[in-house]
C-alpha positions as CSV (number, residue, x, y, z in Angstrom):
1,X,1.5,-30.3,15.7
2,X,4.8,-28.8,14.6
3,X,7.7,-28.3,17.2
4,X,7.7,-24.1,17.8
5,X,10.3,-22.5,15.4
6,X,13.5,-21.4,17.6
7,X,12.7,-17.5,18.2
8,X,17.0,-17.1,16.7
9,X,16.2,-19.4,13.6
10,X,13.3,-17.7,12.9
11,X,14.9,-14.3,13.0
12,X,17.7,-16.1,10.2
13,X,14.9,-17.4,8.1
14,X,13.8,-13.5,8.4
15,X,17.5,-11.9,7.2
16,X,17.7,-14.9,4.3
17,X,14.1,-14.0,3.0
18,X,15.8,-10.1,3.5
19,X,18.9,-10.9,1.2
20,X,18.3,-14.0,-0.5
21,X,14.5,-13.8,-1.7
22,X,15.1,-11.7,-5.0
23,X,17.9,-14.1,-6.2
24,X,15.7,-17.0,-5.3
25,X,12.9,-15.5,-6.7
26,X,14.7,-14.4,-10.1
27,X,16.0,-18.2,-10.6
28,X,12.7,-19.8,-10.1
29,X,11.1,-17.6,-12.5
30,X,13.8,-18.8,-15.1
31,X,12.8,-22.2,-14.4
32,X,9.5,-21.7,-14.3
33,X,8.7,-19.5,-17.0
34,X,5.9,-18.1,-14.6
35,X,5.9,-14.9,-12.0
36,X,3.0,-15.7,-9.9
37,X,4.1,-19.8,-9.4
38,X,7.6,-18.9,-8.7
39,X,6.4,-16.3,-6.1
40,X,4.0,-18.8,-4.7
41,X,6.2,-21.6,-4.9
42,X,9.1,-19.4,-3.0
43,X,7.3,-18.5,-0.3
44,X,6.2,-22.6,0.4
45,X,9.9,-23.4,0.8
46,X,10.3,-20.3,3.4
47,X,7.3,-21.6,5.0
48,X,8.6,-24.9,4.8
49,X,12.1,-24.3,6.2
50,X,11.0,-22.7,9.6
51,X,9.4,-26.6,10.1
52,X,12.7,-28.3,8.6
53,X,15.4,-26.7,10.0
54,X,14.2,-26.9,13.5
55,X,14.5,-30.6,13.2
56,X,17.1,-30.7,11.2
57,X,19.5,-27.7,11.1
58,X,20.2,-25.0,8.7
59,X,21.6,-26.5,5.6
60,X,25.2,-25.3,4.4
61,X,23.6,-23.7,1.2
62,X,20.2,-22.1,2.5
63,X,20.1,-20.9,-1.5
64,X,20.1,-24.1,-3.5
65,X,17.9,-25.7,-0.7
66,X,15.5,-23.2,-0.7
67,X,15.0,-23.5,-5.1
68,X,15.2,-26.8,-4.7
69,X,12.7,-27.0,-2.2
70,X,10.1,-24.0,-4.3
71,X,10.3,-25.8,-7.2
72,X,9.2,-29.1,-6.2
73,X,6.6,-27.4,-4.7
74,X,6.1,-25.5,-7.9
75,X,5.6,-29.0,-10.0
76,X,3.0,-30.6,-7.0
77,X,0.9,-27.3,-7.5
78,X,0.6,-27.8,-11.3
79,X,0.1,-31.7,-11.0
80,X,-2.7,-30.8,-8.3
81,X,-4.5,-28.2,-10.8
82,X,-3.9,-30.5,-13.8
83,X,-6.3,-33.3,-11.8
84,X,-9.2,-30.8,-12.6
85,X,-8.0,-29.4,-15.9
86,X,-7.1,-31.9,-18.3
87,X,-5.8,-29.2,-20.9
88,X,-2.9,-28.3,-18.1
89,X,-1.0,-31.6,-18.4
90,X,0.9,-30.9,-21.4
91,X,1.8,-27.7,-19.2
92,X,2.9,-30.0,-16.1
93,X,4.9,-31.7,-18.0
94,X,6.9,-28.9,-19.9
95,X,7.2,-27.4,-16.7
96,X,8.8,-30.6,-15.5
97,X,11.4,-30.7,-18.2
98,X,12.6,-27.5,-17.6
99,X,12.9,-28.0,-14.0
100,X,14.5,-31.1,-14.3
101,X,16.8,-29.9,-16.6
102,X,17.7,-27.9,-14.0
103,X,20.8,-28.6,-11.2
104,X,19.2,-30.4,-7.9
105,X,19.5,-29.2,-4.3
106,X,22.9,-30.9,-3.7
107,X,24.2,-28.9,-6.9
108,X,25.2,-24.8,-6.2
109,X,23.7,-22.8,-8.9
110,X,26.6,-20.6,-9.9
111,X,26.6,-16.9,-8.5
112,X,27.2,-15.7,-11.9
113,X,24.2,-17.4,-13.1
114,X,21.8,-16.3,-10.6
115,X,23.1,-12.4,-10.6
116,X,22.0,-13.0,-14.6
117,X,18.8,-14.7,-13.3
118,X,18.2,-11.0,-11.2
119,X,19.0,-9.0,-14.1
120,X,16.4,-10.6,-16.0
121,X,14.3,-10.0,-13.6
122,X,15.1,-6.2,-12.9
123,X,14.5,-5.8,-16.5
124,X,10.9,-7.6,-16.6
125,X,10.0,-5.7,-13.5
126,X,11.1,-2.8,-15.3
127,X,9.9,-2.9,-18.7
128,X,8.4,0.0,-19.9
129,X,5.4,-1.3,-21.1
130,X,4.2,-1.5,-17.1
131,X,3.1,2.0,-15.7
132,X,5.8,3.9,-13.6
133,X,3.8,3.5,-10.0
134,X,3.7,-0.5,-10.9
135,X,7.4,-0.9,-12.0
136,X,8.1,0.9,-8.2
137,X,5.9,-1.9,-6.9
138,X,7.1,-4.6,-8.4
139,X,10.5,-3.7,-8.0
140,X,10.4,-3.2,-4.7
141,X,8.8,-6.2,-3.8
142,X,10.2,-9.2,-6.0
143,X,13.5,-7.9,-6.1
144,X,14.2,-6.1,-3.0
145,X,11.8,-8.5,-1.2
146,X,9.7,-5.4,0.8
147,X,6.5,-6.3,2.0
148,X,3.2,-5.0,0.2
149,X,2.2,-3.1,3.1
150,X,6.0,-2.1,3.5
151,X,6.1,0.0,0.0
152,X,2.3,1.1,0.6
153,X,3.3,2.9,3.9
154,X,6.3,4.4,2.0
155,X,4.2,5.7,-0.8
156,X,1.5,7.0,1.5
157,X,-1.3,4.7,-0.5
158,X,-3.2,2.0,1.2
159,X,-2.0,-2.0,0.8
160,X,-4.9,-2.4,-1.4
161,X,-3.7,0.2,-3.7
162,X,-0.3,-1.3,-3.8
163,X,-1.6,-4.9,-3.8
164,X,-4.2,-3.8,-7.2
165,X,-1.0,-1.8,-8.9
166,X,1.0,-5.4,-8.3
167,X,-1.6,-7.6,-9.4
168,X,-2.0,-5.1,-13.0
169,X,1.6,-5.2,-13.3
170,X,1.8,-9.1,-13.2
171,X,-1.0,-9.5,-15.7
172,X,0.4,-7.2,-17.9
173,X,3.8,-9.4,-18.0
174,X,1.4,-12.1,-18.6
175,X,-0.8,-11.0,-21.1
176,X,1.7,-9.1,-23.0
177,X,3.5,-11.1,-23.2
178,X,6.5,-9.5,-21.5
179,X,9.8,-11.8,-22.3
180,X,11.8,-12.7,-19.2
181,X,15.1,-11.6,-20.4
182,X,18.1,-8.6,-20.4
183,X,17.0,-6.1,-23.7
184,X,19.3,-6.9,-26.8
185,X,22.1,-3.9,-27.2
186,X,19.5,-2.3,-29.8
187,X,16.7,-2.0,-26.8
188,X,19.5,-1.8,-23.8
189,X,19.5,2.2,-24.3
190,X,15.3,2.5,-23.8
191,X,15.4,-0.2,-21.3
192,X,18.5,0.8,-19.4
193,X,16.7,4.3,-19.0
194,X,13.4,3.1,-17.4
195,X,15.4,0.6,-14.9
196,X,17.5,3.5,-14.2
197,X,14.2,5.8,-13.5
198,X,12.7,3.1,-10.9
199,X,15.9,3.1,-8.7
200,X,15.9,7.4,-9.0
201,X,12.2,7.5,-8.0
202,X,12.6,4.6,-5.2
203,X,15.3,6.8,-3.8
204,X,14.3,10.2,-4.3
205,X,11.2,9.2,-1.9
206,X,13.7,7.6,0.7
207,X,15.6,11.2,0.7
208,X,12.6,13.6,0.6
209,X,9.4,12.0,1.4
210,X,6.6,13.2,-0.3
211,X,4.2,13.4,3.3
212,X,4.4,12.1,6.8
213,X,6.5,12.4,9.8
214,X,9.6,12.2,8.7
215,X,12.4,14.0,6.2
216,X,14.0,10.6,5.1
217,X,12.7,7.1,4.3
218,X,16.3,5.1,5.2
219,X,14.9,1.7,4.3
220,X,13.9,3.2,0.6
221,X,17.2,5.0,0.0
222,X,18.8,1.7,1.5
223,X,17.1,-0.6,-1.3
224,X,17.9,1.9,-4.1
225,X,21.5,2.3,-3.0
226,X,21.2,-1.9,-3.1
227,X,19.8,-2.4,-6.4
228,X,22.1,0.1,-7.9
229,X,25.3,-1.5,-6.5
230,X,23.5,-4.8,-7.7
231,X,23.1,-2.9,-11.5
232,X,26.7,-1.7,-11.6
233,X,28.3,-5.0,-10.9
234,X,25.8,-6.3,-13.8
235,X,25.9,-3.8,-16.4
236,X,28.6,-2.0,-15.6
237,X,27.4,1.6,-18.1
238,X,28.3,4.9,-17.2
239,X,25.0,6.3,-16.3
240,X,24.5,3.2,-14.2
241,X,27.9,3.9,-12.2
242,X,27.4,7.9,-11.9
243,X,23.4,7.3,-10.6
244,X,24.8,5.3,-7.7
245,X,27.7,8.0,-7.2
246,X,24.9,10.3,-6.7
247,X,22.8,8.5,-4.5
248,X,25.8,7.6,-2.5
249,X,26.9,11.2,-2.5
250,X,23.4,12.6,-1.6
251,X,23.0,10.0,1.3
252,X,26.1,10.7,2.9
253,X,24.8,13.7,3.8
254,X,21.4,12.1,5.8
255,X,22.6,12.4,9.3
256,X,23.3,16.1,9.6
257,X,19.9,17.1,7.6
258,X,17.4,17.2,10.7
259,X,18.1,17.7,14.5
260,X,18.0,15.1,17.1
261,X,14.3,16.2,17.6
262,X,13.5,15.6,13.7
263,X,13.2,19.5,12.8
264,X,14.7,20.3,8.9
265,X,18.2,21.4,8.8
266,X,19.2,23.4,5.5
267,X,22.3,22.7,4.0
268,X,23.8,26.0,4.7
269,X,23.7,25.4,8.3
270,X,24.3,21.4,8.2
271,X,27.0,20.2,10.7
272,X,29.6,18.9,7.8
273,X,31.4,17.0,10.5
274,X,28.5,14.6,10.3
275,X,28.7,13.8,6.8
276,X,29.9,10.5,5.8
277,X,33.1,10.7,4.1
278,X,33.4,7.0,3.7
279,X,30.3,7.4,1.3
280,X,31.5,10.7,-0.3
281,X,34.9,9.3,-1.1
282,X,33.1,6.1,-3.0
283,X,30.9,8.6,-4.4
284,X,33.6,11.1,-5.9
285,X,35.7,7.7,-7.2
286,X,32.4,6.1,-8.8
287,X,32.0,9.7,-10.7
288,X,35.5,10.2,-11.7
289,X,35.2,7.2,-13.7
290,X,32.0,7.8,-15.3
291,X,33.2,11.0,-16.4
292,X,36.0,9.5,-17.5
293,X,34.2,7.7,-20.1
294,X,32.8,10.8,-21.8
295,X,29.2,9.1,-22.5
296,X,27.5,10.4,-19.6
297,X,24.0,11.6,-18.9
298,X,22.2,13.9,-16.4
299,X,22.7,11.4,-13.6
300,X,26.7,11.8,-13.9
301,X,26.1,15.5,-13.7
302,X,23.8,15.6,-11.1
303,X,26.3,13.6,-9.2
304,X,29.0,16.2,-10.7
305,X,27.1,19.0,-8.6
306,X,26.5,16.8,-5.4
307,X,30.9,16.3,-5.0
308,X,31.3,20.0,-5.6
309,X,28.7,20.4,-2.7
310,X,30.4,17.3,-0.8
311,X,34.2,18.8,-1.2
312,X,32.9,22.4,0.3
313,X,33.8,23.5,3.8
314,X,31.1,25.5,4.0
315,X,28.4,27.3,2.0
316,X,30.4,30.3,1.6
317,X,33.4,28.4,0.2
318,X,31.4,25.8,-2.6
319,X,31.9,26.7,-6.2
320,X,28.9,28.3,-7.8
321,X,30.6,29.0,-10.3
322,X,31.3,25.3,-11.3
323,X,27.6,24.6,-10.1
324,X,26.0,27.0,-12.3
325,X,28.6,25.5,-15.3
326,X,27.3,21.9,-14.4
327,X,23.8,23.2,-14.2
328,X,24.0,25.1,-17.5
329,X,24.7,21.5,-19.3
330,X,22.1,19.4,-17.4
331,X,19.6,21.9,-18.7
332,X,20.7,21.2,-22.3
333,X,20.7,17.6,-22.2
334,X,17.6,17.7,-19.7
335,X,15.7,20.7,-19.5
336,X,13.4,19.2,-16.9
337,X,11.7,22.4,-15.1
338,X,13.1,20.9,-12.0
339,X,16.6,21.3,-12.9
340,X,15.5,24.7,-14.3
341,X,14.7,25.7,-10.6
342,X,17.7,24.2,-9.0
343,X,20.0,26.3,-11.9
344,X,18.1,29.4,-10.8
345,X,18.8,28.5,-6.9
346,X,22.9,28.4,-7.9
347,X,22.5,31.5,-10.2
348,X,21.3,33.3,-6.8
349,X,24.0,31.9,-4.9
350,X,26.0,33.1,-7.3
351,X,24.7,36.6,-8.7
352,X,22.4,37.5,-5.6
353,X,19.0,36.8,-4.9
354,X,17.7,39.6,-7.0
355,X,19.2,37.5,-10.2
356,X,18.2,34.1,-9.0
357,X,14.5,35.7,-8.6
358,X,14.5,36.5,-11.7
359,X,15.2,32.8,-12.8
360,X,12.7,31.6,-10.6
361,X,9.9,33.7,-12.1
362,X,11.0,32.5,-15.6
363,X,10.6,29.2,-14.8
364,X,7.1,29.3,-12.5
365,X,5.5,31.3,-15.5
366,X,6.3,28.3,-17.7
367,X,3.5,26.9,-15.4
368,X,4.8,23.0,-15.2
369,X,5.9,23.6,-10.9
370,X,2.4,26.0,-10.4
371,X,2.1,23.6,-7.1
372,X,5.6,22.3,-6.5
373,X,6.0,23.8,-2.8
374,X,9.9,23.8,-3.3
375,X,9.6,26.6,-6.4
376,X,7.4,28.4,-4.0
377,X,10.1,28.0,-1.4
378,X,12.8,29.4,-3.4
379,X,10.9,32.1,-4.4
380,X,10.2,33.2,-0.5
381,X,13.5,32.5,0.3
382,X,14.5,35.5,-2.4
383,X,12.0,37.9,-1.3
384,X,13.2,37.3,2.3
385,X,17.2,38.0,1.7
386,X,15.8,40.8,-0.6
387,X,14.1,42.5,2.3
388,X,10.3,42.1,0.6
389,X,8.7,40.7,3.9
390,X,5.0,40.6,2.3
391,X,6.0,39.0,-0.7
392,X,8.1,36.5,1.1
393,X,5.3,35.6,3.7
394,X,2.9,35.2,0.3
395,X,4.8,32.5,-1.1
396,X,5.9,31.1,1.8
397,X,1.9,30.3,2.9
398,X,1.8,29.3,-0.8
399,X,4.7,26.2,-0.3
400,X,3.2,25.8,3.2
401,X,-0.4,24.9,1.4
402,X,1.2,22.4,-1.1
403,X,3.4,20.8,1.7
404,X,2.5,17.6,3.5
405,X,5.6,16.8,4.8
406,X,5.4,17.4,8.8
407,X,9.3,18.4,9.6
408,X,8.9,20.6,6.2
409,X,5.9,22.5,7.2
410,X,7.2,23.0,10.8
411,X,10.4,24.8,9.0
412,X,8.2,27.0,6.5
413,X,6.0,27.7,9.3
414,X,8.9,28.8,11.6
415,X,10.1,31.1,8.8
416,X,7.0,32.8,8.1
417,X,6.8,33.9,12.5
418,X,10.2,34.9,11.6
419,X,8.8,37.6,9.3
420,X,6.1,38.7,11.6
């Protein structure tokens, strides 16, 4: 019987699988040429330190140890299913040629070599071949090591869903066959786009989650914020560098945007004091310089409109102007009917609501945001500041009925008792 794991080393073992399981994973994948044995294999060698290093200490290089360690176990696997299937042997032994080739435990695989193992890796996970819901999944779990029933609590599905969205992803890398590699500069624009698209989605449900209890997910904006510093240092383009200025930028502002008691807090009556102007500043710098290189995209104006938000003193003293001007070009590079309804928001904040209603009608006949609670929102809040109570309460019960977001619903239901 094994000595009982330390309750301190286990909790290590947990923060190295945390940090150190995606770089792990995405070398053993390179040596192995195979998604489901390197995941396998990886997860051995965790298992297998927790019994090691209580005997014998943590090694200097918990990295190198732990590939080592997964793809030895890796090679025993094969030879054990090569026993009963005679056609695997020429398999076992290409798979032990490449991992031989490969530097032993005592050797450090180089930092710049494993951060190009990752990328890989991202780009596999992200290939857009693979549905959108199982490039979120995989993403989230073999590079930013989250647990299945982690990202299925997250996305509001149950860990069979997740696990089944997972398992079609894999076999699609497999069957595909999709090549373990970073796009050449012909494909990088197509690729780039959809790795880019994971991290927005994965952190657009950390800021506003689509249902439950609570207005933010910080562990999912957290991971986003991760793997975009991660794809910055890696492929340092400008869309890449102004999507993390606008996470940053958007984050900063998470502790001032519900109460102490979890209720919604609009931005107009945010406590700005609480904003974090570490992340802001890092923000505003990161989008200065994609700007700078005049090939950005939507996310560097996004970001564009989240600074002017983030420099304001108040409501009352943010440019509109300049939003509206940053919204006007969004729409013409990305006429997405969301960023139709956020233009008509700013055109009421800067004309009056009767303009921005105006707007907002234009864009709910197209028909595309018929249940988007937040266009139903923004119509209410028009028809309230214009004085038109009924019509208000209408399409506020209208957003309340698409809404399953708890601190949400509590703030649409408070408004619509403020019109009775």
């Amino acid at each position: 019987m094994p000595p009982p794991v330390p309750e301190e080393l286990s909790r290590t073992i947990e923060t190295l699988y945390r940090s150190e399981s995606g770089r792990v994973l995405a070398t053993l994948v390179r040596l192995l040429g195979d998604l489901d044995l390197a995941e396998e294999s990886m997860h051995e060698a965790f298992a297998t330190a927790l019994e090691s290093w209580t005997l014998a200490g943590i090694p200097d290089k918990p990295r190198p140890w732990l590939i080592s360690t997964a793809r030895f176990k890796a090679i025993d696997a094969m030879r054990r299913r090569a026993r009963f299937n005679g056609a695997q042997r020429d398999l076992v032994a290409h798979m032990e040629s490449r991992v031989n080739d490969a530097p032993s435990g005592n050797e450090e695989i180089g930092d710049e070599e494993i951060e190009d193992d990752r990328l890989r890796l991202i780009f596999t996970c992200c290939h857009p071949a693979l549905p959108p819901e199982g490039q979120v999944a995989l993403t989230l779990r073999e590079i930013c090591g989250l647990t299945t029933e982690e990202i299925a609590r997250a996305f509001l599905v149950t860990p069979a869903t997740l696990a089944q969205r997972i398992v079609r992803a894999k076999a699609k890398i497999r069957e595909t066959p999709i090549p373990y590699e970073v796009p050449t500069p012909q494909e990088l624009p197509e690729r780039l786009d959809a790795v880019l698209h994971v991290i927005y989605l994965v952190f657009n449900e950390g800021y506003s989650a689509a249902a439950g209890a609570e207005v933010t997910r910080a562990e999912l904006t957290g991971e986003a914020i991760r793997l975009g510093r991660l794809l910055t240092d890696l492929q340092p383009e400008p869309e890449v560098i102004g999507l993390l200025s606008l996470m940053l930028l958007q984050e900063s502002r998470r502790a001032a945007r519900t109460s102490p008691t979890g209720e919604l807090i609009l931005l107009e009556n945010q406590d700005r004091s609480l904003w974090n102007r570490k992340q802001i500043a890092e923000g505003v710098a990161l989008l200065e310089k994609a700007l700078n290189s005049h090939r950005f995209g939507s996310y560097t104006l996004q970001a564009a409109i989240a600074a002017v938000h983030a420099k304001a003193e108040s409501v009352a003293a943010t440019d509109w102007r300049q939003i509206v001007a940053l919204y006007n070009q969004l729409v013409r590079i990305h006429p997405s009917p969301v960023a139709h309804l956020n233009r008509a928001v700013a055109i009421a904040m800067r004309d009056g609501p009767e303009a921005g209603l105006a707007h907002i009608d234009a864009v709910l006949e197209h028909g595309e945001l018929a249940n988007y609670y937040l266009a139903h929102s923004a119509r209410a809040d028009m028809y309230r500041r214009l004085g038109r109570t009924a019509e208000a309460r209408s399409s506020y019960e209208k957003a309340l009925a698409l809404n399953q977001q708890e601190p949400e619903r509590q703030f649409l239901q408070e408004r619509i008792r403020q019109l009775k």
